[in-house]
C-alpha positions as CSV (number, residue, x, y, z in Angstrom):
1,X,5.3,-20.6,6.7
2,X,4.7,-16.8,7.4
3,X,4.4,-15.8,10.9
4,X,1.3,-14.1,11.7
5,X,1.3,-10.1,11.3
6,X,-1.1,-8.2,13.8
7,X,-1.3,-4.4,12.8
8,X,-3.1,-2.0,15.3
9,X,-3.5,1.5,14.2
10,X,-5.2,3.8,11.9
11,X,-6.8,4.0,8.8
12,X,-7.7,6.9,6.8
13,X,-8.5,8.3,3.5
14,X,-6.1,10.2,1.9
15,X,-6.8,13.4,-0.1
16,X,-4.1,13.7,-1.8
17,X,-3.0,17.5,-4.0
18,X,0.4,17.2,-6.2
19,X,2.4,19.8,-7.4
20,X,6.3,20.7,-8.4
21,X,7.1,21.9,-5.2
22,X,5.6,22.6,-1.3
23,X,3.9,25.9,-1.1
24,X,5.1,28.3,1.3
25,X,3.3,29.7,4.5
26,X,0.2,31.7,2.8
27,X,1.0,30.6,-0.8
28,X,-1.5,29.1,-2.8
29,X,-0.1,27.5,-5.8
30,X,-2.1,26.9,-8.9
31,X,-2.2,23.9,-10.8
32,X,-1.3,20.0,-10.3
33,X,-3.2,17.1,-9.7
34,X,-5.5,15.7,-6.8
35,X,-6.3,11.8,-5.9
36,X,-7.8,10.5,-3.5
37,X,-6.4,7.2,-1.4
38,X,-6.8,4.8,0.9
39,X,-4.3,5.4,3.9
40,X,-3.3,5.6,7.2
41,X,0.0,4.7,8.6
42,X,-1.5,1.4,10.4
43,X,-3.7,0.5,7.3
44,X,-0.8,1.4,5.3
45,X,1.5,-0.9,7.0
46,X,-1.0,-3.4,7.4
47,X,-1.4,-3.6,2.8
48,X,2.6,-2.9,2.7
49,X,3.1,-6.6,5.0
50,X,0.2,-8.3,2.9
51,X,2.1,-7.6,-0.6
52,X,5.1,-7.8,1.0
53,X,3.9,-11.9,1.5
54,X,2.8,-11.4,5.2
55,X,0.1,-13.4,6.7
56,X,-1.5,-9.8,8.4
57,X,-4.5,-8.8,9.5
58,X,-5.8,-5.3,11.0
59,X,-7.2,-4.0,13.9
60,X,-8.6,-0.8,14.3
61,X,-11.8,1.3,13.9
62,X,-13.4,2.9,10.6
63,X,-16.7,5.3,10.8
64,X,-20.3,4.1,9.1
65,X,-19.6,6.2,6.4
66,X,-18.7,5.8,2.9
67,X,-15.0,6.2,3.5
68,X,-14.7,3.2,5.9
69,X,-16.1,1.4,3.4
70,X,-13.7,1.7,1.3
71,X,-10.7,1.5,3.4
72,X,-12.6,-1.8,4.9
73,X,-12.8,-2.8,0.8
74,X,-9.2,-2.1,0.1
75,X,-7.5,-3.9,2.8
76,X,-9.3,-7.1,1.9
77,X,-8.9,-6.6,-1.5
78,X,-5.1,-6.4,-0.6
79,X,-5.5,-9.8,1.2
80,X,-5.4,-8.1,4.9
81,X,-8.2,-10.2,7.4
82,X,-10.5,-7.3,8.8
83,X,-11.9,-9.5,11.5
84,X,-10.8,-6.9,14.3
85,X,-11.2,-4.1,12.3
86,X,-14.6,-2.2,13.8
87,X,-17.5,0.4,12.7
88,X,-18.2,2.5,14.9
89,X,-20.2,6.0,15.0
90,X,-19.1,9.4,13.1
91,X,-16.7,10.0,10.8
92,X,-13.6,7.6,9.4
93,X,-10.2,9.5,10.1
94,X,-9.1,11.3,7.0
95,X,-5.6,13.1,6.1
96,X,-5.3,15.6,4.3
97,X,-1.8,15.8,1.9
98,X,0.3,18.1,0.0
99,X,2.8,16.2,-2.2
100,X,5.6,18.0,-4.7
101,X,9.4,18.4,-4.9
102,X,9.8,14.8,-3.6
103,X,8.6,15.9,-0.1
104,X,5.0,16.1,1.1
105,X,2.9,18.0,4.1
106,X,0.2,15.8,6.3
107,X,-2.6,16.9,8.4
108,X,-4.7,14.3,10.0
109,X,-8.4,14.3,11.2
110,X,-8.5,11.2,13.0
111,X,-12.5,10.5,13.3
112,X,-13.0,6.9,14.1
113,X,-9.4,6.3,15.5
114,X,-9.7,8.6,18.0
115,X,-11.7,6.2,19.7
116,X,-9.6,3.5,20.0
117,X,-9.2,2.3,23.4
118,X,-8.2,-0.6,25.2
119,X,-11.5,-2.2,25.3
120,X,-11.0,-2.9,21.3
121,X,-8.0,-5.0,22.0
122,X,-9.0,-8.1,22.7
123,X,-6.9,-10.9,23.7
124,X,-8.2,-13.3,20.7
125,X,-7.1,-10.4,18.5
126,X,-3.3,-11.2,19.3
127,X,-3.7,-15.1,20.4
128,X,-1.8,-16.3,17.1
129,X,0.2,-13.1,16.5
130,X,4.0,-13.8,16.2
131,X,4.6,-9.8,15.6
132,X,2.5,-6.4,16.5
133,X,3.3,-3.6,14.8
134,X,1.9,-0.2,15.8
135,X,2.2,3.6,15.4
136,X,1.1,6.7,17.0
137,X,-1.8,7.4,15.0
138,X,-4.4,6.3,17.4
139,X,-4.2,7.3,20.9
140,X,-1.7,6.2,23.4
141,X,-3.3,4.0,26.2
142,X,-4.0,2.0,23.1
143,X,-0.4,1.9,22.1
144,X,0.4,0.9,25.7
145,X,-2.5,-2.1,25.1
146,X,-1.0,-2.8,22.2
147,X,2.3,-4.0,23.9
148,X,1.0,-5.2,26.7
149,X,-1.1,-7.8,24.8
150,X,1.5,-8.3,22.4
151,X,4.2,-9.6,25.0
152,X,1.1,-11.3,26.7
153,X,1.0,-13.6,23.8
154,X,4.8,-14.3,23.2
155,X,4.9,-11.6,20.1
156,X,7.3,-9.3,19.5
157,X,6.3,-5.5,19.4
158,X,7.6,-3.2,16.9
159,X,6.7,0.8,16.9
160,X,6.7,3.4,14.2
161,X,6.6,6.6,16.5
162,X,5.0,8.1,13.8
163,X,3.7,11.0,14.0
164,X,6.8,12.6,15.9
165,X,5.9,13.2,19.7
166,X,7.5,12.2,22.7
167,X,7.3,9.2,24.0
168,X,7.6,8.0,27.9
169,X,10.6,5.8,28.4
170,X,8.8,2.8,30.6
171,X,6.8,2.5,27.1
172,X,9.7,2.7,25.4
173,X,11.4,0.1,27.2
174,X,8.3,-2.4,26.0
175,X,9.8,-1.9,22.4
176,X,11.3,-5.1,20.7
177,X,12.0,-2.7,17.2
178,X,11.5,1.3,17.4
179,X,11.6,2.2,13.3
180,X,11.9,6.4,13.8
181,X,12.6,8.8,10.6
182,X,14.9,11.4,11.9
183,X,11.9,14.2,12.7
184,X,10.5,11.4,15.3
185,X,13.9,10.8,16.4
186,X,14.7,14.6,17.6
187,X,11.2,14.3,19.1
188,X,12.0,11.3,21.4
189,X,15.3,12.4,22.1
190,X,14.2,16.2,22.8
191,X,17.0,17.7,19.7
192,X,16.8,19.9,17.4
193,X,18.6,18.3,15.0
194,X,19.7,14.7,14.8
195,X,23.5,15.2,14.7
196,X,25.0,11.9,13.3
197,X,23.1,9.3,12.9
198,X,25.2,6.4,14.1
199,X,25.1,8.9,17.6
200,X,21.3,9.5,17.2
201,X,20.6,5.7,17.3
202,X,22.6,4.9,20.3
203,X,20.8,7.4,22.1
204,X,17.9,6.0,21.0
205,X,18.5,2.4,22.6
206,X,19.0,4.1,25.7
207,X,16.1,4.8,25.9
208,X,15.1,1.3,26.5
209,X,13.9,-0.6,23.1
210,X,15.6,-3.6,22.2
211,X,16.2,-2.5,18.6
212,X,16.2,0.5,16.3
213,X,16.1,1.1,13.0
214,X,16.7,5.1,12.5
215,X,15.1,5.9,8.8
216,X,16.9,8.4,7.4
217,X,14.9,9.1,3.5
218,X,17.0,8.8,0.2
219,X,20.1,7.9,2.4
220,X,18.8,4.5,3.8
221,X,18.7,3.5,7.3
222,X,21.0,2.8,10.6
223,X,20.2,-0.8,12.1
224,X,21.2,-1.1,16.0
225,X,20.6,-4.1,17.4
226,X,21.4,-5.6,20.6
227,X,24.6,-5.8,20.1
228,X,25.2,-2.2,20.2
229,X,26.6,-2.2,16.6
230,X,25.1,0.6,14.4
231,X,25.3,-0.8,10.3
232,X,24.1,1.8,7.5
233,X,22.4,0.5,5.2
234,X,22.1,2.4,1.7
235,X,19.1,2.6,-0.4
236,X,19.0,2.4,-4.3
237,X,18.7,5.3,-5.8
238,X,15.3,4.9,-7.8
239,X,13.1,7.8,-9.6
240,X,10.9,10.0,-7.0
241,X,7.0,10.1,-7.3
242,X,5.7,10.2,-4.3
243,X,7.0,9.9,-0.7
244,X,4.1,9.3,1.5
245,X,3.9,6.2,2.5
246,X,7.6,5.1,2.3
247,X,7.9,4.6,6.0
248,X,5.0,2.7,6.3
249,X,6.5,0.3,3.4
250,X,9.7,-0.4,5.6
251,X,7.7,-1.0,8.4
252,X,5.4,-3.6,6.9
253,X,8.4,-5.3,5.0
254,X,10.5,-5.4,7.8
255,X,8.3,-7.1,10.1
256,X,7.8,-9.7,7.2
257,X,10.9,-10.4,7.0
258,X,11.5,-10.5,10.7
259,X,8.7,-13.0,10.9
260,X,10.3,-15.9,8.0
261,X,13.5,-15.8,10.5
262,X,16.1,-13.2,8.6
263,X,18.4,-11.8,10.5
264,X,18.1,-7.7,11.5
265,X,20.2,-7.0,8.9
266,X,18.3,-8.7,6.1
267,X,15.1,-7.5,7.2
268,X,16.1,-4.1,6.8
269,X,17.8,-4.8,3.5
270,X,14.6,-6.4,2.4
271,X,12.7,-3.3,3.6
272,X,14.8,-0.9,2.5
273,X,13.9,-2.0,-1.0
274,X,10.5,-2.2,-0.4
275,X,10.4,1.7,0.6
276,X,12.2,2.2,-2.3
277,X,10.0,0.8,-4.6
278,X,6.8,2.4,-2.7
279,X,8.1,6.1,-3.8
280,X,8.6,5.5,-7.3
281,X,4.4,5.9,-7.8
282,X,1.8,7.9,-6.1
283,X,-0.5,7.2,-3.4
284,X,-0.5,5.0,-0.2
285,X,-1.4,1.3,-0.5
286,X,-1.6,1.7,-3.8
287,X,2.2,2.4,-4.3
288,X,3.2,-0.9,-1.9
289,X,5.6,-3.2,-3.2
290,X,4.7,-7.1,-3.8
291,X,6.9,-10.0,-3.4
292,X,8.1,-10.2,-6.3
293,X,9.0,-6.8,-7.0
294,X,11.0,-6.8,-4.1
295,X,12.6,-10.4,-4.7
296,X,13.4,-9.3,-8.2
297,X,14.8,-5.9,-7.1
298,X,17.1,-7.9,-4.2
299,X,18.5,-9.7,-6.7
């Protein structure tokens, strides 16, 4: 049986404008395509671990408008349990998303997760949670809730620092699995540039989390666990719509996988196929990866 997923973090709608490439500072391109998507990285995660063949549910906060309805819609449609996920007053959070080249451009309004505070995070919430997972979408005292409950209850806590900010080491050091790209990774480390990556993740556990997995895009991943061996771990090469919500596939995968007993290393392989699959179509939760798809694709 699947261990129980608890996701806490945002969710937003995603207005989404495609094109062939970025434009540059002042450009304004002409032409593409525009969609708009359910998202945000913790709702994001949350659909990713559901098709993935997680036992999830959410918790976080939507506004009264017609946007939380639907992201409140979608995550049950996707078979996420949005008992802890609130209404509260205002506006739902909403990104706003340029996509072309293979790349994309994100700016977030984050409305109704601004608010979420430690008074949401209730102790029933993460009672029969095996696993958190959180990001840094929502603001930080309720990260630092976040683990705090999560360890509370016996679950593990995993953290996508996402978006890329610095992050204090004693919450750092409450981090069972820290899942940075390498733009979060300069930022908790204070670089420039990553350097190599096998380096960049031993600095990383350092920094106190029991595990890292350092996402590095097209070229896979670097898995460090406690035993201070860094493994690469290549992804498949696979045609490029749309690379939103990669990261937030691995994340939700991985802490699937985690929670039916693989190994590290199989969870990440399992994940890394999963992220693979999420890029080859547009959108967020839409683009997520099911079971099967990712079975099939392991095999």
């Amino acid at each position: 049986m699947a261990a129980r997923i608890l996701v806490v973090g945002s969710a937003n709608i995603d207005l989404v404008a495609f094109s062939d490439r970025l434009p540059h500072a002042g450009e304004t391109l002409l032409g593409g395509s525009f969609n708009i998507f359910a998202g945000g990285k913790g709702a994001n995660q949350a659909v990713a671990a559901a098709r993935a063949g997680g036992d999830t549910a959410f918790l976080g906060r939507v506004g009264r408008d017609d946007f939380g309805t639907r992201l409140r819609a979608t995550l049950a449609d996707n078979g996420v349990e949005t008992r802890w996920l609130e209404s509260v007053d205002g506006p739902s959070g909403v990104a706003v998303i340029l996509s072309g080249g293979g790349d994309n451009m994100i700016v977030v309004a984050p409305g109704a997760n601004a608010t979420l505070d430690q008074a949401a995070l209730t102790p029933e919430a993460f009672a029969d949670a095996a696993l958190v997972l959180c990001q840094l979408e929502v603001p930080l005292d309720a990260v630092w809730a976040a683990a705090r409950c999560a360890h509370k209850a016996g679950a593990r806590f995993i953290l996508d620092p996402a978006p890329a900010r610095a992050l204090p080491t004693d919450l750092l050091e409450q981090v069972d699995w820290l899942l940075p790209n390498e733009n979060e990774a300069c930022a908790l480390l204070g670089r420039e540039a990553l350097g190599d990556p096998l380096d960049a993740a031993r600095a990383l556990a350092a920094r106190g989390p029991r595990g890292v997995v350092l996402k590095l895009g097209a070229a896979g991943v670097v898995l460090l666990g406690e035993d201070n061996a860094p493994v690469a771990i290549a992804a498949p090469k696979m045609g490029v719509a749309d690379t939103t919500a990669a990261g937030d596939a691995f994340a939700g995968a991985f802490a699937v996988a985690l929670g039916e007993g693989r190994t590290p290393l199989e969870a990440a392989r399992f994940a890394v196929i999963a992220a693979s699959l999420s890029v080859t179509r547009p959108g967020a939760q839409e683009a997520m990866a099911r079971r099967d798809e990712i079975e099939a694709a392991l095999a």
